[in-house]
N, C-alpha and C positions, 0 to 999 in steps of 0.2 A: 197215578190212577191206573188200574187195570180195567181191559178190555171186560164189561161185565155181562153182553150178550151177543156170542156169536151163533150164526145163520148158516147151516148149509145144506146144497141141492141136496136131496137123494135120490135114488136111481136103479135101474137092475142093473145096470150094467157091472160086468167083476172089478173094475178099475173104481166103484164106489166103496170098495172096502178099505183100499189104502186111502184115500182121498178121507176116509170116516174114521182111518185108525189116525192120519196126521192130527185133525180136528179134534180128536180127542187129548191129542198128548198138548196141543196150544191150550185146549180148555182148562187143563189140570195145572200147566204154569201162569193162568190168566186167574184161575178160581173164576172161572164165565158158565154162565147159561149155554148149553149148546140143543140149537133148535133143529130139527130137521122138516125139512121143504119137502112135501112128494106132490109131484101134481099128476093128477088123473088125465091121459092125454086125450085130446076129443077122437071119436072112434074113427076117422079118415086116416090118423097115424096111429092107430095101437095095432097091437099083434091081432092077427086074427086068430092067433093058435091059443092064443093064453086068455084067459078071463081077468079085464082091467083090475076089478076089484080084488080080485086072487092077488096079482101082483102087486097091489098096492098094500095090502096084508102079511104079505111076505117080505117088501123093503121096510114096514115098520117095525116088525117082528126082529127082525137084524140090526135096528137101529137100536130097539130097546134093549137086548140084549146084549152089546156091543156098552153102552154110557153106563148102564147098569152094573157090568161088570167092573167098568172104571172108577165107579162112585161117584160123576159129576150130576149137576141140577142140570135138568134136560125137559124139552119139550117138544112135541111132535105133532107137524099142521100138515091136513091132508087136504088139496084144496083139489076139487073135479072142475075141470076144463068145458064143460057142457053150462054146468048149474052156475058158476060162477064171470063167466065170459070170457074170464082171462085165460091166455096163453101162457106157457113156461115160465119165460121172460118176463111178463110183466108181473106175475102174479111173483117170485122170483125179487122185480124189484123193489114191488110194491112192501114187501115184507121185509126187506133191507131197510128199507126208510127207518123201521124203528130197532134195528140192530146195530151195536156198533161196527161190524166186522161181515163180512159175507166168505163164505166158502165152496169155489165150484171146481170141478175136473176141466183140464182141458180135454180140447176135440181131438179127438184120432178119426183123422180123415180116412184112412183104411178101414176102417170098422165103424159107417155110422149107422146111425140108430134114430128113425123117422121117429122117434118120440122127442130127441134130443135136439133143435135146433145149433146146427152148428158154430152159429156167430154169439152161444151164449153167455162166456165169458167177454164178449167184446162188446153185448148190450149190457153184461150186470156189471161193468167198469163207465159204461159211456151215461146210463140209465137209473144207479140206483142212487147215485149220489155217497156213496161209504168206501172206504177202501173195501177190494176184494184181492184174497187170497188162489189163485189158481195153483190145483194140486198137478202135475206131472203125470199122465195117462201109465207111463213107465217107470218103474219102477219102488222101491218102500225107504217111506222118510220116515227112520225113526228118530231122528232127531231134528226140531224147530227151531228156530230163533234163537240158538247158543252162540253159531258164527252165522253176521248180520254180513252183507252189502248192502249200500248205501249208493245209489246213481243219482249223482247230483248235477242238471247243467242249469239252474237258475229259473226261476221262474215260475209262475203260481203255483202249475202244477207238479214242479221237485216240492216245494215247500209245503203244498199237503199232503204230498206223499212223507215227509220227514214227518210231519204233528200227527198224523193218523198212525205210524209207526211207532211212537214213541215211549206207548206203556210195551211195544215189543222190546226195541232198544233197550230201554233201562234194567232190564231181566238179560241180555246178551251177556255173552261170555268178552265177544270182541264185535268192535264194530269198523269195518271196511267202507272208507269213505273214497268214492272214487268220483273226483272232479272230472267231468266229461266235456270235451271242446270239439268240432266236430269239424269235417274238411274245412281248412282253411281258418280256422279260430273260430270265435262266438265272439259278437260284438256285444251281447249284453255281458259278458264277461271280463271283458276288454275296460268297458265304461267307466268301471268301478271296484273301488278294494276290496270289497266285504268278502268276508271268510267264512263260508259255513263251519269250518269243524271250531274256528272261533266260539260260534255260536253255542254250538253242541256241547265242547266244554262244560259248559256253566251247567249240565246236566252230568257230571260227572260221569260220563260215560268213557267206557274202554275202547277209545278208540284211536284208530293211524289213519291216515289222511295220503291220499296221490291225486296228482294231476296228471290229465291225458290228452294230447291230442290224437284223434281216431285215424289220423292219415288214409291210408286206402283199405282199414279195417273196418266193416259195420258197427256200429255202437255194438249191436245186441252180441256179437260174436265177440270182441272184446269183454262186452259180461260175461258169457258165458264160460268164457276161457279163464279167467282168473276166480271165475267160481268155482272152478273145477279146478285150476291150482292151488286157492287158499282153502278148500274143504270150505265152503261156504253153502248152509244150510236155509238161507232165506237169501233173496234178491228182492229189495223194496227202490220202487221207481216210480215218478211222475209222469201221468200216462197222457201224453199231449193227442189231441185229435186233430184232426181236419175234412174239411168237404171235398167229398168224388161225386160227382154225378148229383149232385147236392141232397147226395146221405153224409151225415156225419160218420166217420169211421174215427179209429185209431191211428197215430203216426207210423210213420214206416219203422222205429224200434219197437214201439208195440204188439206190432202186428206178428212181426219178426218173432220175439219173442214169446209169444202167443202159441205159432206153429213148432219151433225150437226149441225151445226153455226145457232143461234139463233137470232144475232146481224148485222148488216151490218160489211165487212171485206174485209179489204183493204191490198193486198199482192204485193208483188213487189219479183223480181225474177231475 
């Protein structure tokens, strides 16, 4: 089954063009609905140079013109942050609940932008309940989901990250499965035989399988690195959290990867 509605922010900022050219080219190998999100920000953080509703005219204007010229089914929600109550984020998540798939830019913490909260790919991973796709602030992905990585080290959240990946998967040219053990081993690892690419098989997909232990390398830089060896155009992973100061966040590869991430990265949680 393909992915048949995806969701994603839009924005002025110039890094929503590639973020909306990537989005386009998944929607056209998904045959998906591609929605775009603008939220009207409440007037304590908008430009005071620019008139809200000007800008908000002008990111639709760019969206339609952009799906239009691609031929995909498209639709476009403009929610105001005043009339409606909700903030970025929530309205953001609220609207993922009924999409399969969400699509947001990472932060460039050099360049922010008081419109943009900057934890908001880390509240639409923890918050909306969908996998989300985060675009790369740097650079243009023209190409999607042909070569897959695959970070697997066991446990709820690798194995929904694999089911919510898997109309990506089966459309993949090659799929890189890369068993992850972490200083010192993983006892859930340890415990028992089961074999994810076992598994995966039986979806006949194109795939090679390695194991890792991360020694005195971080997970996320070990992704990184062999995504950037195998020409790997998606990185899908299991986004684990935990409580600081009792906010829920993201794990330390999440996070990592979050600030880092070189490649488009698809997390689920």
């Amino acid at each position: 089954m393909n992915l048949k509605d995806i969701l994603i922010h839009i924005d002025n900022r110039p890094t929503c063009v590639s973020r909306l050219n990537t989005a386009i080219l998944l929607a056209q190998r998904q045959s998906s609905r591609l929605t775009g999100l603008y939220v009207i920000p409440h007037p304590y953080y908008a430009s005071h140079h620019r008139n809200p509703l000007d800008q908000a005219e002008e990111a639709k204007q760019r969206f339609l013109a952009a799906v239009r010229a691609a031929g995909i089914d498209h639709e476009w929600i403009c929610v105001d942050s005043v009339n409606s109550g909700l903030d970025l984020a929530n309205a953001f998540n609220l609207y993922g609940h009924y999409r399969d798939l969400l699509v947001v830019g990472q932060t460039d913490y050099e360049k922010p932008d008081r419109t943009i909260p900057p934890n908001l790919p880390e509240k639409a991973v923890l918050g909306s309940g969908r996998p989300v796709l985060v675009i790369p602030y740097a650079g243009e992905f023209n190409e999607i989901g042909k070569q897959v990585m695959l970070a697997w080290r066991g446990g709820p959240e690798s194995s929904r990250a694999l089911h919510d990946a898997l109309p990506l998967l089966r459309k993949a040219e090659h799929v890189q499965v890369m068993t992850i053990q972490g200083q010192g081993g993983d006892e859930a690892y340890e415990a028992h035989d089961a074999d994810i690419c076992e598994h995966m098989a039986r979806y006949n997909l194109p795939l090679s399988c390695e194991k890792h232990v991360t020694g005195d390398l971080r997970v996320g830089d070990l992704l990184l690195n062999r995504c950037a060896d195998e020409g790997i155009d998606l990185l899908v992973i299991g986004a684990f959290s935990q409580f600081r100061r009792g906010h829920q966040t993201l794990g330390e590869t999440g996070r990592y990867l979050l600030e880092y991430m070189t490649v488009p990265v698809l997390l689920s949680h």
